[in-house]
N, C-alpha and C positions, 0 to 999 in steps of 0.2 A: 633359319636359312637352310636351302638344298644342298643335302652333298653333291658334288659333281657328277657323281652317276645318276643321279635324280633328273638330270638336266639331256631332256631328251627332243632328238631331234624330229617336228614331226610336217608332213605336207599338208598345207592348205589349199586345197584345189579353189575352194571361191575365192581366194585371194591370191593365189598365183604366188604364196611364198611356203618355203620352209623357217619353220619356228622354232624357238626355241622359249619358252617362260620361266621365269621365276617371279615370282609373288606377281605383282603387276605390271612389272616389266618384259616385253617381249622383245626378244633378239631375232631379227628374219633376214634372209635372204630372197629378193624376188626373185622370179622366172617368168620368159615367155617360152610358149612352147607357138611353134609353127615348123610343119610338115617333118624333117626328120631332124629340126633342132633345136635346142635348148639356149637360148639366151638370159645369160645370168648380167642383170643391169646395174644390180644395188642391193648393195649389203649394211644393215645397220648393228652394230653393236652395244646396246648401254652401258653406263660407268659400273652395274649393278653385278655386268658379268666379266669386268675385269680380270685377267688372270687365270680362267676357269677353260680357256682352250675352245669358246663358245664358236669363235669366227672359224677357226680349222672344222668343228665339228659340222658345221654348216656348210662348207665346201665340203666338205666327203660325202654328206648326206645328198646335195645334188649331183656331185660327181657318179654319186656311186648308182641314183637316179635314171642320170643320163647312157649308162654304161648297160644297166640293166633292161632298159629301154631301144637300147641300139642309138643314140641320138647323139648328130656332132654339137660339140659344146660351144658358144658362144659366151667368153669371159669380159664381158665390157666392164664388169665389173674392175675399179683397181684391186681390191682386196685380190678375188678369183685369180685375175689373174696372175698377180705376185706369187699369189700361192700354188697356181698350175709352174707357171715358170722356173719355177725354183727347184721341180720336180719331172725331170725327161719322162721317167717314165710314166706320165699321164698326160704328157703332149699326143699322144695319137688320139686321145678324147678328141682335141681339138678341131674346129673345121679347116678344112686346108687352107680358107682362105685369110685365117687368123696365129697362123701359125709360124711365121717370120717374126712377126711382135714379140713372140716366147725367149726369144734369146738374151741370156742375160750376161752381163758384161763383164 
């Protein structure tokens, strides 16, 4: 088995996801890219990578993507978004027009 630092997060441009692998398991998050933004749709996690902080690493790795790129963020994702929401200081990622949905209760 990989230690968790082994477990790294990388972009697939022909597939339009960030990965992450262990043995034959792949952990990804998709993306669209169109003009100046980043739609994140769907995020999968296996049982393989329980507990190992796979799904956060994945959202930082496109956040951090998007950030570097200048690109407003599109969280359709539930995971994404939970995990932007939860967090102010990374709502100005956000596109303005997704940005009232952030508020959390």
């Amino acid at each position: 088995m990989a230690a968790d630092d082994d477990l790294t997060v990388t972009m697939d441009t022909d597939t339009h996801r960030f990965e992450v692998k262990l043995g034959a398991e792949t952990a990804f998050a998709e993306y669209r890219l169109k003009d100046d933004t980043i739609t994140f749709p769907h995020t999968v996690v296996p049982d393989a990578f329980s507990g190992k902080g796979v799904g956060g690493r994945l959202v930082q790795a496109g956040l951090a993507y998007a950030k570097d790129n200048r690109l407003w963020v599109k969280p359709t994702c539930s995971f994404f978004h939970a995990y932007i929401a939860k967090r102010p200081e990374l709502h100005d990622l956000v596109h303005p027009d997704m940005r009232e949905g952030l508020k959390v209760p």
